[in-house]
C-alpha positions in Angstrom: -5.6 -21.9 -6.1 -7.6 -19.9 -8.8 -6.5 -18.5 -12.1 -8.9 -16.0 -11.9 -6.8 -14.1 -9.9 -2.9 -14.2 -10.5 -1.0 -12.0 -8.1 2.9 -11.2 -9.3 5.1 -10.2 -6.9 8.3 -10.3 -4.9 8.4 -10.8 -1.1 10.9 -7.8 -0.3 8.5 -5.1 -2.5 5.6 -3.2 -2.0 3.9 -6.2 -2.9 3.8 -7.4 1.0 0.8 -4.2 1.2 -1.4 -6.5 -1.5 -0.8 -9.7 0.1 -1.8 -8.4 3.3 -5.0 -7.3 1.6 -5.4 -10.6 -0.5 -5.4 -11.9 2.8 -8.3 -9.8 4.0 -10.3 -10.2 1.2 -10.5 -13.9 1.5 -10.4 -15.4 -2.0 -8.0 -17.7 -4.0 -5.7 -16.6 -5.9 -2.4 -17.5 -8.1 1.1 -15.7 -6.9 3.9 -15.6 -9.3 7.2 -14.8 -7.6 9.3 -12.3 -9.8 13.3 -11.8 -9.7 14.1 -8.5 -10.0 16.5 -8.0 -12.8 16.0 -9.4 -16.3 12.9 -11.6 -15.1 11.2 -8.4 -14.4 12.4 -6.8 -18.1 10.9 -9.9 -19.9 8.2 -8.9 -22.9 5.7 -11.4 -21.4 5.5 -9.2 -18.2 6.3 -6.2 -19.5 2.5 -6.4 -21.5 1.4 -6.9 -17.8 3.6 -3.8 -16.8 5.1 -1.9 -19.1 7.1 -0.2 -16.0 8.9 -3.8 -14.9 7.9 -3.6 -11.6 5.5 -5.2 -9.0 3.2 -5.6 -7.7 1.0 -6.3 -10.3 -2.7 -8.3 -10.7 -4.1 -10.2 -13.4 -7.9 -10.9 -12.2 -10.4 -12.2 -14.6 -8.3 -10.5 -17.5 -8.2 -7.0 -16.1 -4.7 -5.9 -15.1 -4.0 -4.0 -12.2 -0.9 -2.6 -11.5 0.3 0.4 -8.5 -0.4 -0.7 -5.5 -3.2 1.8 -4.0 -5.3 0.9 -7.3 -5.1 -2.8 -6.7 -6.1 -2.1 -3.2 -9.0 -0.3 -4.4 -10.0 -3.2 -7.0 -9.9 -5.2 -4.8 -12.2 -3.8 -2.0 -14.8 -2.5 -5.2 -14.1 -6.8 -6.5 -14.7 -8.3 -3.6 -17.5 -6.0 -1.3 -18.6 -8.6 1.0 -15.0 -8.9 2.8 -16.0 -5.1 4.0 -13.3 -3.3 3.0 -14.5 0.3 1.5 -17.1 1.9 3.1 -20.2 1.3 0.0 -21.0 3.3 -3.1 -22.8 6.6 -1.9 -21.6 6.0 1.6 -20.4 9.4 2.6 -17.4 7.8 4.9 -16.6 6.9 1.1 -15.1 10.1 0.6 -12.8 9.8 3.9 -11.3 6.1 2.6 -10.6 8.0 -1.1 -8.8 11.1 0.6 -6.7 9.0 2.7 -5.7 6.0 0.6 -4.9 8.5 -2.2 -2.8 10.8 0.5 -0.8 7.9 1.2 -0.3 6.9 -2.8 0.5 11.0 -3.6 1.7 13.4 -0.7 3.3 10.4 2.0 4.7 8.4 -0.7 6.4 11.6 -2.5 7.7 13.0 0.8 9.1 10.4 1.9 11.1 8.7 -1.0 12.0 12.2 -1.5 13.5 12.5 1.8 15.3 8.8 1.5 16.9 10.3 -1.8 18.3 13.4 0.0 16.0 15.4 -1.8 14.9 18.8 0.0 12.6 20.9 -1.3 13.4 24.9 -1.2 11.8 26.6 1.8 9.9 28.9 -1.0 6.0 29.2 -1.6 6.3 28.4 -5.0 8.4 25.6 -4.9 6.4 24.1 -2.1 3.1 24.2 -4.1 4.9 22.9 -7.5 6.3 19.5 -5.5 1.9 19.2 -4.0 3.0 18.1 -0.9 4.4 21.1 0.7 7.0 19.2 3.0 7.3 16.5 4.9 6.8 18.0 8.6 3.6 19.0 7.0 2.5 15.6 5.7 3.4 13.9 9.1 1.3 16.3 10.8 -1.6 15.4 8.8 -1.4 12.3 8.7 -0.7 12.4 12.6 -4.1 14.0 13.0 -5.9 11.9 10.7 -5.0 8.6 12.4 -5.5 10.5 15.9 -8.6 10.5 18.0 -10.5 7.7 16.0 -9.5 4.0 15.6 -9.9 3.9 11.4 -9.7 6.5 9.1 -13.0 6.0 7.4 -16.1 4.8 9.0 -15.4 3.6 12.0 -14.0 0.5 10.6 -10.9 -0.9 9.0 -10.5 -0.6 5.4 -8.4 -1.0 2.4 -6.9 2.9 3.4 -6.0 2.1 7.0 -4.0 -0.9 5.1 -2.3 1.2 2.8 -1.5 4.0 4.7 -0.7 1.7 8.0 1.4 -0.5 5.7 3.6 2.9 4.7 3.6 4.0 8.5 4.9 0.2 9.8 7.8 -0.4 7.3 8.9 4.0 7.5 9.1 3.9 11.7 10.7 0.3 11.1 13.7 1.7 8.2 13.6 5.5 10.1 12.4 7.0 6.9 8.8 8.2 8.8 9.6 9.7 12.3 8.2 7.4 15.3 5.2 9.6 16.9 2.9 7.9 19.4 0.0 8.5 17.5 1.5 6.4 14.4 2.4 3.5 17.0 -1.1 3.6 18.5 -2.9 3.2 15.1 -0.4 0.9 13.8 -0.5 -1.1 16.5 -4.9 -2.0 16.2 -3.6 -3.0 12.3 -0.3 -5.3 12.8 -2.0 -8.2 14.6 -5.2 -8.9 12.5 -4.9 -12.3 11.5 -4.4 -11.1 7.5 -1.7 -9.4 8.6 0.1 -12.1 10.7 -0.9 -14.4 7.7 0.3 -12.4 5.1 3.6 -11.5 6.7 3.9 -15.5 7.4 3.7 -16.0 3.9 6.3 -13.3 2.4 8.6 -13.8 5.3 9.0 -17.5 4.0 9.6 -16.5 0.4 12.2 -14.4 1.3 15.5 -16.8 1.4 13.9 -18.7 -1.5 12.7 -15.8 -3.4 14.5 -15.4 -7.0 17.3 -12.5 -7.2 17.4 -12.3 -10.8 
């Protein structure tokens, strides 16, 4: 294991999307388990994320914290595991669009809809939330992940992660809608061997995993 990279987490967060790309990149790395509660609200990792939350990533003395930016560090850290298309690559501007829609417009829509949240059928209050609604999100996402196998390039990358990550654990809890497009692309993601290692890993943390 390396202390140049030191990845806090907790197996039952959003931190199972950055181990799964930890996984792809390759590299060594350093995971600190985090209790949600007071171990969370400690100074020490409060300087590391002033929100108490993880996942978070301490590499070389840069901190990284939301999940779609550590993604995207880690693709730009680490370019020879392949995972954004390259600097000046046009497909580049596909992998931002969609790794970011997950992060913004999915993410919004769909915690918003897990909260009871509904947002007024008016113009104006559909443009002030971004997003619009979330029969509109699904549909785009439906049609980005339909018709090709990844969403940039041809090839997987840290967005098809990210946004496959959202689309496996929503149709697993019932907060995304199951559409066979979704299963389709989800189903080329959930059996790469990062994946199977990564879930391995966080699935045995679980029971032993601190609570507070």
């Amino acid at each position: 294991m390396s202390d140049d990279l030191v990845f806090y987490t907790h197996p039952m967060s959003r931190g199972r999307i950055v181990r799964w790309m930890l996984e792809e990149v390759g590299t060594t790395y350093r995971t600190e388990i985090m209790g949600y509660g007071p171990a969370m609200k400690e100074p020490g990792y409060r300087a590391i994320n002033p929100l108490a939350k993880v996942p978070s990533l301490v590499h070389r003395g840069v901190t990284v914290t939301e999940t779609a930016a550590i993604c995207a560090y880690l693709a730009d850290a680490f370019p020879e595991a392949g995972l954004a298309p390259a600097p000046g690559d046009p497909e580049r501007g596909a992998y931002y669009r969609w790794l970011f829609f997950g992060a913004g417009p999915v993410e919004a829509a769909v915690t918003n809809k897990a909260l009871g949240v509904e947002v007024p059928d008016d113009p104006r209050m559909r443009a002030m939330v971004g997003y619009g609604s979330l029969a509109e999100v699904l549909d785009a996402l439906e049609g980005a992940v339909s018709g090709r196998e990844y969403l940039a390039g041809g090839r997987f990358s840290a967005a098809d992660l990210y946004v496959g990550s959202h689309l496996m654990w929503g149709m697993q809890f019932g907060s995304i809608e199951t559409r066979p497009a979704y299963e389709a692309y989800v189903a080329r993601l959930a059996d790469r061997p990062a994946a199977l290692r990564a879930r391995d890993i966080d699935d045995r943390l679980v029971a032993e995993a601190p609570q507070g």
